[in-house]
Kinemage of the C-alpha trace (Angstrom):
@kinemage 1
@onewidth
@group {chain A} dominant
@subgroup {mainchain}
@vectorlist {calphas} color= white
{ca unk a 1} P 9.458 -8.078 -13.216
{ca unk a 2} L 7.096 -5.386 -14.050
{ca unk a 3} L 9.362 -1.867 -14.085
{ca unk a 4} L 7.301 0.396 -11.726
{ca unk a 5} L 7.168 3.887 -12.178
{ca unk a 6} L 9.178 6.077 -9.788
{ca unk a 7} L 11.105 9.284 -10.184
{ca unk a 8} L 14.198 10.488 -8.653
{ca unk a 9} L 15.215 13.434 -7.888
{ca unk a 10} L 18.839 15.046 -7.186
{ca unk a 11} L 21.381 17.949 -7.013
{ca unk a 12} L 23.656 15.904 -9.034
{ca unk a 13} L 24.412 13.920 -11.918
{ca unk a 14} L 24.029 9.956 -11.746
{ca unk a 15} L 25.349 8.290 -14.648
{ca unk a 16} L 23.799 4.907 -13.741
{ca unk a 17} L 20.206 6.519 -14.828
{ca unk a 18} L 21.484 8.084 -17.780
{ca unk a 19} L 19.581 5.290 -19.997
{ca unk a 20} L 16.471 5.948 -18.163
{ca unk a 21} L 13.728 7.468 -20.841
{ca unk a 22} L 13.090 10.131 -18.865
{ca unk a 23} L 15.666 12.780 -17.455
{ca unk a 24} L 14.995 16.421 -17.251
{ca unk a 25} L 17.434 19.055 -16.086
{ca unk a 26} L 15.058 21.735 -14.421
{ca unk a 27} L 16.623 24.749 -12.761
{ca unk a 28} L 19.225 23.321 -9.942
{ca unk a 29} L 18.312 19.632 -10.144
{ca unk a 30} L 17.864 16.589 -12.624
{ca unk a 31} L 15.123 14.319 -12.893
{ca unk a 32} L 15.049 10.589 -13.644
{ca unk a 33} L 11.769 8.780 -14.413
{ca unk a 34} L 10.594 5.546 -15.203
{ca unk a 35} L 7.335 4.833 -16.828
{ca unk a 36} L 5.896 8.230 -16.106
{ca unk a 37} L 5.529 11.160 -18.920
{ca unk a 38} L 7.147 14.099 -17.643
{ca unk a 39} L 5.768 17.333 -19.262
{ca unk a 40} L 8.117 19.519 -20.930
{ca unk a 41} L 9.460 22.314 -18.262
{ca unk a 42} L 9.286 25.761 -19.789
{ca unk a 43} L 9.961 27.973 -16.617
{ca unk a 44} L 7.440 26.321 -14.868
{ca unk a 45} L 7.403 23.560 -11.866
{ca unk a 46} L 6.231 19.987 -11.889
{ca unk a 47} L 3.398 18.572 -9.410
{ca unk a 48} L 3.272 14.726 -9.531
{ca unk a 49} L 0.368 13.177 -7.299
{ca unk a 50} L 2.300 10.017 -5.610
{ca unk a 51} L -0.936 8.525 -4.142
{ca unk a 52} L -2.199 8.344 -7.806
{ca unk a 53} L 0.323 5.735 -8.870
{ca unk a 54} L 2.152 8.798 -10.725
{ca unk a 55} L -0.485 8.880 -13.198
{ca unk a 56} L -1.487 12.757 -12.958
{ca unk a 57} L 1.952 14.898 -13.571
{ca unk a 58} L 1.137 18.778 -14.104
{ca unk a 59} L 2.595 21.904 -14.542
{ca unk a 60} L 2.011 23.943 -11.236
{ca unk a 61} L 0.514 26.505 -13.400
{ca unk a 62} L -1.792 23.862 -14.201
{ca unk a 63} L -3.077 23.777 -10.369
{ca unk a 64} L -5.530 26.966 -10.674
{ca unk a 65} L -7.878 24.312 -12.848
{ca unk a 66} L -7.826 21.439 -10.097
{ca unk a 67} L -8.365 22.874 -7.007
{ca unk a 68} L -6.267 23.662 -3.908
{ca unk a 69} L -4.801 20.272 -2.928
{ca unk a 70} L -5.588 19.375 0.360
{ca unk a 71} L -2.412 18.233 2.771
{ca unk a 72} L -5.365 14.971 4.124
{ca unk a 73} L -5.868 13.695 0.768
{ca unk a 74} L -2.690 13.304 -0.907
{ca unk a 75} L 0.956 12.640 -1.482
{ca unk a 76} L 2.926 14.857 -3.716
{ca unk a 77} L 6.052 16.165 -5.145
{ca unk a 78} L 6.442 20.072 -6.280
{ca unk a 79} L 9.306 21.215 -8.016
{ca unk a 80} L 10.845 24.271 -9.128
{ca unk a 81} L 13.517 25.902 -10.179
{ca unk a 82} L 15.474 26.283 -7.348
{ca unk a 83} L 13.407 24.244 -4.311
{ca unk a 84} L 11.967 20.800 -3.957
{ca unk a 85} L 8.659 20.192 -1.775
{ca unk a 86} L 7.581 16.998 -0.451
{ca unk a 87} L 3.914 16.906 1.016
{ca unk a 88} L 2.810 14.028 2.444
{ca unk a 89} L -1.076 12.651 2.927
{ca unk a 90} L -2.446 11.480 6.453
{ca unk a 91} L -3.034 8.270 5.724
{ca unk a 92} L 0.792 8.272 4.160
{ca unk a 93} L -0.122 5.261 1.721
{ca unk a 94} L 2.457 5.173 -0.770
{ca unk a 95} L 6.051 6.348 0.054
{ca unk a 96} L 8.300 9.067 -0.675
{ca unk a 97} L 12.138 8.535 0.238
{ca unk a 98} L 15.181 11.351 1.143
{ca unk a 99} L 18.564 10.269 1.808
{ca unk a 100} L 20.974 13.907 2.225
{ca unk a 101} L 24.647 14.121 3.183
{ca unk a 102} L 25.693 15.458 6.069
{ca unk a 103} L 27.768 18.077 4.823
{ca unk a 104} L 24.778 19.054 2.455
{ca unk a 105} L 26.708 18.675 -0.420
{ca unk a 106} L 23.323 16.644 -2.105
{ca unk a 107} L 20.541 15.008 -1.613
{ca unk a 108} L 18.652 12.189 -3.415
{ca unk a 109} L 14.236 12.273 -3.045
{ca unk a 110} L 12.536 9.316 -4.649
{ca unk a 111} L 9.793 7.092 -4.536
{ca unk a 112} L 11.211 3.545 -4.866
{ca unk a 113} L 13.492 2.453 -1.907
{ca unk a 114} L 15.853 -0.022 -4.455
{ca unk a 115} L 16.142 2.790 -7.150
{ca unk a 116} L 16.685 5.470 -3.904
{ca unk a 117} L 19.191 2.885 -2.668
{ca unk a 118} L 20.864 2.845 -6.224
{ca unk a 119} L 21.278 6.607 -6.365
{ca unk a 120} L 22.017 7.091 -2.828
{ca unk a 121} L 25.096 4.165 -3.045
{ca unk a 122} L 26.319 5.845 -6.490
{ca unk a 123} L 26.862 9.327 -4.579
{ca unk a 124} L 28.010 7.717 -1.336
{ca unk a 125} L 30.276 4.970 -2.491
{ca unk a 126} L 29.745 2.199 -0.519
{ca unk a 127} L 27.244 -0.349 0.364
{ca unk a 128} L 24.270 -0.093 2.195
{ca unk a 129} L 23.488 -2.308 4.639
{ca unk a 130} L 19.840 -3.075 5.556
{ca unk a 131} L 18.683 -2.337 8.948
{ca unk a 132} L 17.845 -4.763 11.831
{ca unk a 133} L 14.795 -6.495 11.133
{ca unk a 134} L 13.421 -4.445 8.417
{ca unk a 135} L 10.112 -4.819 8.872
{ca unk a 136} L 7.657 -2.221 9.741
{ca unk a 137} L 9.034 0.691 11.350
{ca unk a 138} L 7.240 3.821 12.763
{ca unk a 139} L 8.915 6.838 12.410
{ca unk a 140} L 11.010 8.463 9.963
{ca unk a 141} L 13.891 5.242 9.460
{ca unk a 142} L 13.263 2.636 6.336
{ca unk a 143} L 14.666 -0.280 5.957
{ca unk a 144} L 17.954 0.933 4.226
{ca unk a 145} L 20.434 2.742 6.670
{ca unk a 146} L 21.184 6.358 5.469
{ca unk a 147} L 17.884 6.321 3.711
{ca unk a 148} L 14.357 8.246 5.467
{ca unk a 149} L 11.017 7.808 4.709
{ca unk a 150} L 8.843 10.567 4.482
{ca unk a 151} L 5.708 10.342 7.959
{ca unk a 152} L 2.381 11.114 7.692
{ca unk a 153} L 1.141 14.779 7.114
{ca unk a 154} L 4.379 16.234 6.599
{ca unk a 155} L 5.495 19.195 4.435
{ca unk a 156} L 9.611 19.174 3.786
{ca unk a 157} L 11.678 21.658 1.166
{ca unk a 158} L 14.974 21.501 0.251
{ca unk a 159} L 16.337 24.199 -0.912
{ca unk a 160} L 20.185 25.909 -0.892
{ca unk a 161} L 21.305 28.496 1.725
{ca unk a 162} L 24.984 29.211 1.720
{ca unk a 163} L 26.020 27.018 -0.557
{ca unk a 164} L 24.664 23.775 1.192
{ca unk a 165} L 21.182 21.870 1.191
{ca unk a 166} L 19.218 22.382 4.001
{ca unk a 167} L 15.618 21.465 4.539
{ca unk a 168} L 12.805 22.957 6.313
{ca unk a 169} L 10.120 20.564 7.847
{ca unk a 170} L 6.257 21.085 9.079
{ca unk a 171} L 4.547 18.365 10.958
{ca unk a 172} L 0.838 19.245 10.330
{ca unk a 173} L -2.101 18.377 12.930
{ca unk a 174} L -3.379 15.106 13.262
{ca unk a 175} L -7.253 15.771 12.346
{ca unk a 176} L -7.274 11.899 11.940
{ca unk a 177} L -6.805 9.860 15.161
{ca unk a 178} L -7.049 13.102 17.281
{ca unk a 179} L -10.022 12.661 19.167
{ca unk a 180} L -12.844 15.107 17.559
{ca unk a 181} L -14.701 16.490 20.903
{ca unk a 182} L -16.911 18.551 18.355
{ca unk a 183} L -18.162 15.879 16.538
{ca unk a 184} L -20.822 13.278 17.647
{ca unk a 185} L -19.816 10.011 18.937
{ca unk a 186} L -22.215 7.266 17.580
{ca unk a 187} L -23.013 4.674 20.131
{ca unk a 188} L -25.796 2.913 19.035
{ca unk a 189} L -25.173 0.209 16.344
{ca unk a 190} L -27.529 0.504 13.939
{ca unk a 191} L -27.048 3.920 13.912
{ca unk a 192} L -23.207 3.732 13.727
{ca unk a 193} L -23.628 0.967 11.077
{ca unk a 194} L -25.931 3.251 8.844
{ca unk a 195} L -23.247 5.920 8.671
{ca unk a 196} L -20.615 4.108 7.595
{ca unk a 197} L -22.956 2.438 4.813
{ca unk a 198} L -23.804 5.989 4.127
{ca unk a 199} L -20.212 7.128 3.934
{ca unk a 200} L -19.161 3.804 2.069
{ca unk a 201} L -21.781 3.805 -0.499
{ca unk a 202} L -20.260 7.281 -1.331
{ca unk a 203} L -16.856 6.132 -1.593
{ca unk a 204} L -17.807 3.508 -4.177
{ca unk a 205} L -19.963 5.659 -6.285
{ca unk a 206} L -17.422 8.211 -6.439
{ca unk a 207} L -14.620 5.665 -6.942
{ca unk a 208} L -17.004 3.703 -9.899
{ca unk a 209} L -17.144 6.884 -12.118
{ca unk a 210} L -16.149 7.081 -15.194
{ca unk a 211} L -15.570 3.261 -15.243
{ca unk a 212} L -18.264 1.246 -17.820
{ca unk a 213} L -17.304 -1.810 -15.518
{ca unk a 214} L -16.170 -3.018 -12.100
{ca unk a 215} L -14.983 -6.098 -10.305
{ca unk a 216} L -14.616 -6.408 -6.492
{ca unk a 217} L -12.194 -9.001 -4.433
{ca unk a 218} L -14.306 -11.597 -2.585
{ca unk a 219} L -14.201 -14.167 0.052
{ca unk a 220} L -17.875 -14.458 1.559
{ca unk a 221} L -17.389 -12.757 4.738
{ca unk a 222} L -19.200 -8.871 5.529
{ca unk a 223} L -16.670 -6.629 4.547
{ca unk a 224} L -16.024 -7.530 0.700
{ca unk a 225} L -19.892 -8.496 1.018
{ca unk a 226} L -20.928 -5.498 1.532
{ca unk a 227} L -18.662 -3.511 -1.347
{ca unk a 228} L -20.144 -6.228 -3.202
{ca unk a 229} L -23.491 -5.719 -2.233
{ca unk a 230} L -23.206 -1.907 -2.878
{ca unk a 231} L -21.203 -1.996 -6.177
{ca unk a 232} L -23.888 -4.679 -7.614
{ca unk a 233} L -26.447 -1.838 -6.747
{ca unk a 234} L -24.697 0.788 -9.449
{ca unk a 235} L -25.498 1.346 -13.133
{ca unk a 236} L -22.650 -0.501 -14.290
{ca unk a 237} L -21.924 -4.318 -14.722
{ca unk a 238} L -19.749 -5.764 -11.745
{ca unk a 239} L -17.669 -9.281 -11.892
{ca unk a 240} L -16.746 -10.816 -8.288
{ca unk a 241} L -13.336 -12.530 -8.059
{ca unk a 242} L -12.263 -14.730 -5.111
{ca unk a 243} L -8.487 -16.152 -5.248
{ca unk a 244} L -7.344 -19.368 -3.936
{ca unk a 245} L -3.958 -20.802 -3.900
{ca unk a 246} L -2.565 -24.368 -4.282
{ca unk a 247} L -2.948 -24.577 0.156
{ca unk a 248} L -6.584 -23.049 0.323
{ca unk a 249} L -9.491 -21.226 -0.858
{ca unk a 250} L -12.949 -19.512 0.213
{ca unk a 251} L -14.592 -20.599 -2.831
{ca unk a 252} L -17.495 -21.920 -1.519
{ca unk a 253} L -18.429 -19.045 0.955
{ca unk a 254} L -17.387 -17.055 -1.932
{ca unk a 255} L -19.724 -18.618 -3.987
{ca unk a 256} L -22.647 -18.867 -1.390
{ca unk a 257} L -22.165 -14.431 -1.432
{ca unk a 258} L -22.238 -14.003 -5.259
{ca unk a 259} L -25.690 -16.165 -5.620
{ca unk a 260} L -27.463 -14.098 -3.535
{ca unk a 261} L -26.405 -11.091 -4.861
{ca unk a 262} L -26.918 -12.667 -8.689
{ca unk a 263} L -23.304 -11.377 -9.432
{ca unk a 264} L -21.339 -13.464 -11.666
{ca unk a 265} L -17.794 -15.234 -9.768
{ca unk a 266} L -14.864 -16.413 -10.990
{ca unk a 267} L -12.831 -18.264 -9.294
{ca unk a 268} L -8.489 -18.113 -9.729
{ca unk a 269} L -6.700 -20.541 -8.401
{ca unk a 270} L -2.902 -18.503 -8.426
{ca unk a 271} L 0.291 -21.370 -8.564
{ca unk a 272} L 2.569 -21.860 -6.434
{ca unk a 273} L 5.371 -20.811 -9.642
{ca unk a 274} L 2.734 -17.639 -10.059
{ca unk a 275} L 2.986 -16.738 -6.214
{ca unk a 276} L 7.121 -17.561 -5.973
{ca unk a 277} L 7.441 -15.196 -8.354
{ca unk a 278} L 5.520 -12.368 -7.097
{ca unk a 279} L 7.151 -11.940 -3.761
{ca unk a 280} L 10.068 -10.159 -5.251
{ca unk a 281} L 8.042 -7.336 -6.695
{ca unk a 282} L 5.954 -7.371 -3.504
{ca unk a 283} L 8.839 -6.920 -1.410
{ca unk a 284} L 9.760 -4.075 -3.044
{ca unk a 285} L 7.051 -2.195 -3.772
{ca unk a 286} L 6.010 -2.224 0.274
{ca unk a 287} L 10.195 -1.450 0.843
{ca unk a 288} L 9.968 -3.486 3.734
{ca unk a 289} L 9.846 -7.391 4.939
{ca unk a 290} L 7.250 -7.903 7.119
{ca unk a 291} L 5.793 -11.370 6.763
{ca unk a 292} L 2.289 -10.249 7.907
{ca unk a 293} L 1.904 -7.458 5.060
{ca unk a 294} L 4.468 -9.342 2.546
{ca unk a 295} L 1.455 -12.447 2.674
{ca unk a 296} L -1.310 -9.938 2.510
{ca unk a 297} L 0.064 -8.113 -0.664
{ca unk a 298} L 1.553 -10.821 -2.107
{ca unk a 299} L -2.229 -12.146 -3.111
{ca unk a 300} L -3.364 -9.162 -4.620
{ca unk a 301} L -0.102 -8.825 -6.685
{ca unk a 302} L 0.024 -12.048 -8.364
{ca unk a 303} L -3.276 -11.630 -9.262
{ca unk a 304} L -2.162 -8.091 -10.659
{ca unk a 305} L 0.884 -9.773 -12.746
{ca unk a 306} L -1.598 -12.265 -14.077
{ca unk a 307} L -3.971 -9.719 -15.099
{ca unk a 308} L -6.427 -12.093 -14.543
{ca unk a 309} L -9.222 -9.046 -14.515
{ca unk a 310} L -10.663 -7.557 -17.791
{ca unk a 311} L -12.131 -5.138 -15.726
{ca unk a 312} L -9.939 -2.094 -14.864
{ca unk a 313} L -11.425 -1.040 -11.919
{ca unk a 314} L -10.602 -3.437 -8.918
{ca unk a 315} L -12.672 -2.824 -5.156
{ca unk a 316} L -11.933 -4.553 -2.260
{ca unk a 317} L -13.097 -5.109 1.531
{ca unk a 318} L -9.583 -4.879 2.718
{ca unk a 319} L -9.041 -2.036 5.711
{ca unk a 320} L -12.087 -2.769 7.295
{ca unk a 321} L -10.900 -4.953 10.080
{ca unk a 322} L -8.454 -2.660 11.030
{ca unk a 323} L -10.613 0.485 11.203
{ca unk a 324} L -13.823 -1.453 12.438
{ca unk a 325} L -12.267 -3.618 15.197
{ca unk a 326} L -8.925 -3.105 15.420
{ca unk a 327} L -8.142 -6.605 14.375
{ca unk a 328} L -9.522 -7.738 17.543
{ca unk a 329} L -12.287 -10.941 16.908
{ca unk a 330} L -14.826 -12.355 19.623
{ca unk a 331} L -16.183 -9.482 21.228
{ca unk a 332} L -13.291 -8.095 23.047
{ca unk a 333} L -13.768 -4.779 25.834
{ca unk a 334} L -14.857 -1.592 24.316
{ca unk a 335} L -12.057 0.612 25.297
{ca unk a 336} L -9.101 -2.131 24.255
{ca unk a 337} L -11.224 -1.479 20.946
{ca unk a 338} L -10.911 2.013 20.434
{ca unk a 339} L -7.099 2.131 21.244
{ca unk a 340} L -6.866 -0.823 18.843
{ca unk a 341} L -8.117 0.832 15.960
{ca unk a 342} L -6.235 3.923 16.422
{ca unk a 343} L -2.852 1.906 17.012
{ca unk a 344} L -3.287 -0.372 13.839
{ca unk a 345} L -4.136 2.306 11.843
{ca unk a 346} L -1.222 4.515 12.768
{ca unk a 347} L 0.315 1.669 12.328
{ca unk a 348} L -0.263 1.216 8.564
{ca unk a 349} L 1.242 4.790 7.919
{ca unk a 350} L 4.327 3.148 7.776
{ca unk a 351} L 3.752 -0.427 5.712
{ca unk a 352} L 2.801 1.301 2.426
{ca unk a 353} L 0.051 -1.612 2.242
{ca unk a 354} L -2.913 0.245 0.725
{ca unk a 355} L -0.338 1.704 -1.882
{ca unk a 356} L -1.547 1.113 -5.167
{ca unk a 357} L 1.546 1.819 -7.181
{ca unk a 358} L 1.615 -2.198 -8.049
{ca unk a 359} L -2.088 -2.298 -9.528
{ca unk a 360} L -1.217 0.598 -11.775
{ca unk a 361} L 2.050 -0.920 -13.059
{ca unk a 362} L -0.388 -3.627 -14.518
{ca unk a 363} L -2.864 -0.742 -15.137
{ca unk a 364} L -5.667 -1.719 -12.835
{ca unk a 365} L -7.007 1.015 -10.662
{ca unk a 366} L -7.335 -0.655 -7.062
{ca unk a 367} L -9.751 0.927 -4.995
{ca unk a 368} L -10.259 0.048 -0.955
{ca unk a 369} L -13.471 1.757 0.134
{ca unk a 370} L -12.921 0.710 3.623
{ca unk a 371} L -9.682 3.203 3.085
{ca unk a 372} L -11.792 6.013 2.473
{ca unk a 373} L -10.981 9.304 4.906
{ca unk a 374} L -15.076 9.833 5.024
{ca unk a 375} L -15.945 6.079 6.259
{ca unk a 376} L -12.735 6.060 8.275
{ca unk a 377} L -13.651 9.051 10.388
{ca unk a 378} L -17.092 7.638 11.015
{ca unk a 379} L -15.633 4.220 12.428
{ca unk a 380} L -13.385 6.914 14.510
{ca unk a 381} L -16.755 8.247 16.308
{ca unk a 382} L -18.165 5.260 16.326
{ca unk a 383} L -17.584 4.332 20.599
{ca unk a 384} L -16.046 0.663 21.191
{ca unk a 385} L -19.523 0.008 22.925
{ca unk a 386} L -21.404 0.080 19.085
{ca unk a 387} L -18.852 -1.664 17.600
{ca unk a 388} L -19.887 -4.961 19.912
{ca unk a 389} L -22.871 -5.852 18.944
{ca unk a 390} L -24.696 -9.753 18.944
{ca unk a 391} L -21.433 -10.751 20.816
{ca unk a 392} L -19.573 -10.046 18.101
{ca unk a 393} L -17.007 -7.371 16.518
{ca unk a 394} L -17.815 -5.490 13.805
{ca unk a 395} L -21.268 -5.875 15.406
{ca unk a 396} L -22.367 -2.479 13.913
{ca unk a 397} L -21.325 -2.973 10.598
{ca unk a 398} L -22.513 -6.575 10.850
{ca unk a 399} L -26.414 -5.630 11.499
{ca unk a 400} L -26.553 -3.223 9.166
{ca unk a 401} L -25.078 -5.818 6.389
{ca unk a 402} L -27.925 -8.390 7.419
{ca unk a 403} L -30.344 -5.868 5.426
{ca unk a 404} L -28.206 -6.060 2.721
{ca unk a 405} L -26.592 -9.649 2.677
{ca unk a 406} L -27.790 -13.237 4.262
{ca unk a 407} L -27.258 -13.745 7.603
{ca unk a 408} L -24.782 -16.268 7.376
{ca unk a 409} L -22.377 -13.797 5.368
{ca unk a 410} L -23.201 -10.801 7.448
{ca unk a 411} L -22.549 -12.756 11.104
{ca unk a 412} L -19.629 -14.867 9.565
{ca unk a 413} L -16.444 -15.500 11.565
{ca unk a 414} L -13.281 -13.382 10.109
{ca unk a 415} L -10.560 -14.724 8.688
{ca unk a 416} L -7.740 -13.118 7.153
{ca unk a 417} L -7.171 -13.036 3.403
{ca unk a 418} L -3.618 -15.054 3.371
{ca unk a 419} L -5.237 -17.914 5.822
{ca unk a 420} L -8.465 -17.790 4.076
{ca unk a 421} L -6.813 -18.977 0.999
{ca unk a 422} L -3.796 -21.112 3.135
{ca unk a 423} L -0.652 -18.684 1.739
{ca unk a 424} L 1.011 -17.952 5.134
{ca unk a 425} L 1.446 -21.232 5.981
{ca unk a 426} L 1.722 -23.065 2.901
{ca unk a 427} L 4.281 -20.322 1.660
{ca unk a 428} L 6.062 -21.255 4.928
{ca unk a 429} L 6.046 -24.822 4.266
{ca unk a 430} L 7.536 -23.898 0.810
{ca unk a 431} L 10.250 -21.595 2.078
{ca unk a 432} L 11.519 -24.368 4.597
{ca unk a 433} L 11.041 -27.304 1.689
{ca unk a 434} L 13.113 -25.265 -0.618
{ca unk a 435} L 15.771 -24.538 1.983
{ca unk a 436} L 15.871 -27.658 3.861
{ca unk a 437} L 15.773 -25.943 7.626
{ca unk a 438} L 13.203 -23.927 9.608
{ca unk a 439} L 13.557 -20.613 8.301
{ca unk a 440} L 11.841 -17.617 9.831
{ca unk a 441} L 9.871 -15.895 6.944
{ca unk a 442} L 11.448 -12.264 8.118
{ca unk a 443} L 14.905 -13.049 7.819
{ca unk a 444} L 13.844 -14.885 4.280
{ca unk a 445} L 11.948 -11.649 3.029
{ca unk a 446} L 14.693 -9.682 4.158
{ca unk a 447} L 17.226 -11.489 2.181
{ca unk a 448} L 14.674 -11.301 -0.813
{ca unk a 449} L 15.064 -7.123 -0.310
{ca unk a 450} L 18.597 -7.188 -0.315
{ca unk a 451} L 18.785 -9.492 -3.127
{ca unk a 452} L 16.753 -6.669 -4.935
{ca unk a 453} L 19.387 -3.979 -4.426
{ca unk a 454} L 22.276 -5.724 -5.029
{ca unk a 455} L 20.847 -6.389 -8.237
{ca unk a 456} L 19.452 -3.307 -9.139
{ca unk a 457} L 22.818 -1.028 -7.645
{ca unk a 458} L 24.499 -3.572 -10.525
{ca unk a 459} L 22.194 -2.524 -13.175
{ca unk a 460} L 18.730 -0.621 -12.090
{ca unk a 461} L 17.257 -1.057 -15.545
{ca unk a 462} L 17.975 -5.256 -16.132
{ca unk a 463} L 14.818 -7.160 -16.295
{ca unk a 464} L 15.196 -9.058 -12.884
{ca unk a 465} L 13.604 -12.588 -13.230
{ca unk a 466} L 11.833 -13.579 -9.986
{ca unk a 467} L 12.490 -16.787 -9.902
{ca unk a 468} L 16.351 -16.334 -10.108
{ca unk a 469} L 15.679 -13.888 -7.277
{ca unk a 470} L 13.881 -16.731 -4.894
{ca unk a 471} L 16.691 -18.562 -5.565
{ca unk a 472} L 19.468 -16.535 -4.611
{ca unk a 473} L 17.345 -16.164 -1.693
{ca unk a 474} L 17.191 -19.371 -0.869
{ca unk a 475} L 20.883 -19.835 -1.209
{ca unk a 476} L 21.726 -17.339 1.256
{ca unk a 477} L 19.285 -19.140 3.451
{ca unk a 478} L 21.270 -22.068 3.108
{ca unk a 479} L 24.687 -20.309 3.687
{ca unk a 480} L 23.626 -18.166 6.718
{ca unk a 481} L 21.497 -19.539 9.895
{ca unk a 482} L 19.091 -16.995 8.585
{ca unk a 483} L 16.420 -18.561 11.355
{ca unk a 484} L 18.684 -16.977 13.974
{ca unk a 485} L 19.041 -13.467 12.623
{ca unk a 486} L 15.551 -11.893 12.860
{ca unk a 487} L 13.314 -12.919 16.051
């Protein structure tokens, strides 16, 4: 598997990372790194942006040239000398992890759950069971017992006081999903569907800069048609990519989008070998075993592993169900809208799905305009009533794509990325074909996660074929009613 980066962080010494390439003893704590360049620490702390993949890591006294960082837009790590800071974005996109004894004798911050897992087992001493289910959770548990995951807009320090580790923690305001009184609510659909074309336009120019070349992710329906449409619109070349799999494809709506926007498509068929051996490194980079996300993810990183892209800039449509109608199809009642959108996105606070530490281990920069905080907040005032328009949902963003795209794209039924292209079921089928019983794709996933642990708490830095890791999934499936543990 592809190592991601991650760091570590710790009051103590861990042997089992002392092969890492990247350890740094700074004030009271060490720091272990994977596939991230530490600066050298002269005195001075260490920023590392997590919702950049861990691409950007800066002195502090570096900070006066960027700007104020802004608790809304980002994830990050400070450290200095003698305290640790953990702030985390709203949208809480890519994870952060603590696990801390009770005694406060240490502590263990990182952003991988396996290689936290590792750490936390080497300075606890026994194993670590998974919890229940280990699927999405919302709050502050993961899926590893003794281990936390940082929530959304959240500022934590750890620092000593009388000889133990203590921590001090700030939930910040909600300026997302709390209703803004002040702010206009946009109930007519055209006008609803202009701003968020407004604020999405702006989100893709931004995210297109610097870049001599983009591709977007397409399947022929109105969300990644209109990135499409948008992106084809900019001053640089754009390539549109639509993914099938061995139990489905889109190709032909796909194909019926990229002629009338005269924007070249190619078309990947990913293996069934290609998507087996994915799911491992999905699994853990979402820390969790939720069929519903595992599926979703699952597409985009085999297509990652393949590096079937020469382009390095990757856009999707993905997010704009959730934030548009809530996941909610046929035109259902206003208000069950509005709460919709607001549950499912606090909801994705805690699934790590739009993390993009994946697409940068491949070194793709994965953009979801959708995902945006400016076109988010506009599909926030825009009133369940806008959002049905011509019967349908999405209606708002629907008419205002039929100036932009054909009809047929713009008013074209939704369907999900993995049943588009026929994963989640045919991935099913292949889980039960290779285990002979009717497994239940949680339990399966689950046993994929633990698999990962076990391995890595062995050795965190042996190359871990995925394959091999299927399999010994598959045999526990065949030792364990696995189909009874997880409902």
């Amino acid at each position: 598997m592809q190592p991601y980066p991650w760091i570590i962080v710790t009051n103590m010494v861990l042997p089992i990372f002392e092969r890492v390439a990247q350890q740094v003893r700074f004030g009271n704590f060490y720091i272990y790194a994977a596939n991230i360049a530490l600066p050298a620490l002269n005195g001075d702390g260490l920023l590392i942006d997590v919702d950049d993949g861990f691409v950007t890591t800066i002195t502090t006294s570096a900070l006066a040239g960027r700007g104020a960082h802004n608790i809304a837009d980002v994830t990050h790590i400070c450290i200095s000398t003698s305290q640790v800071s953990v702030h985390t974005s709203l949208l809480n996109a890519t994870p952060v992890f603590l696990a801390l004894d009770h005694q406060g004798a240490w502590f263990v911050l990182g952003t991988d759950l396996v290689i936290t897992a590792v750490a936390l087992q080497t300075l606890s001493g026994h194993p670590l069971p998974l919890l229940p289910g280990a699927g999405v959770v919302r709050g502050s548990a993961s899926s590893v017992e003794g281990i936390q995951r940082f929530e959304h807009a959240t500022s934590l320090s750890l620092y000593v006081e009388q000889e133990r580790w203590r921590t001090s923690i700030i939930r910040h305001p909600d300026t997302l999903l709390v209703p803004k009184f002040h702010q206009e609510v946009l109930t007519d659909p055209t006008v609803a569907g202009e701003a968020q074309l407004n604020a999405l336009t702006c989100a893709i120019t931004e995210s297109i800069t610097g870049f001599s070349r983009s591709a977007v992710f397409v399947s022929g329906g109105v969300d990644s048609g209109l990135v499409a449409a948008i992106a084809s619109n900019s001053s640089i070349p754009l390539t549109a990519y639509t993914i099938g799999t061995p139990w489905g494809n889109e190709f032909e709506h796909a194909t019926e989008l990229a002629d009338a926007l005269k924007v070249p498509l190619i078309k990947i068929t990913l293996s069934e070998e290609e998507l087996l051996a994915a799911l491992p490194e999905t699994i853990r980079a979402l820390g969790h075993a939720e069929p519903e996300v595992v599926d979703i993810a699952l597409t985009f990183t085999a297509f990652f592993r393949g590096r079937y892209a020469q382009e390095s800039l990757i856009l999707t449509g993905y997010g704009s169900d959730l934030i548009n109608s809530g996941m909610s199809t046929g035109g259902k009642a206003p208000e069950n809208i509005d709460k919709q959108v607001i549950d499912v996105i606090h909801q994705t606070r805690y699934s790590s799905e739009f993390s993009t530490v994946v697409a940068r281990a491949y070194g793709y920069t994965l953009i979801h305009p959708f995902w945006d905080l400016r076109v988010m907040e506009v599909a926030l005032r825009t009133s369940g009533k806008a959002k049905i328009a011509g019967g349908r949902e999405k209606g708002h963003l629907r008419t205002i794509a039929s100036t932009l795209l054909p009809q047929v794209v713009a008013w074209r039924s939704k369907t999900a990325i993995h049943h588009g292209n026929g994963l989640a079921i045919g991935l099913g089928n292949k889980i039960e074909n290779s285990t002979g019983r009717k497994v239940n794709k949680a339990s399966f996933y689950r046993s994929l996660l633990a698999e990962l642990i076990d391995a890595a708490c062995i050795d965190p830095f042996l190359s871990v074929v995925p394959l091999e890791m299927y399999e010994r999934a598959v045999s526990t499936a065949l030792r364990v009613d696995v189909s009874s543990s997880i409902k």
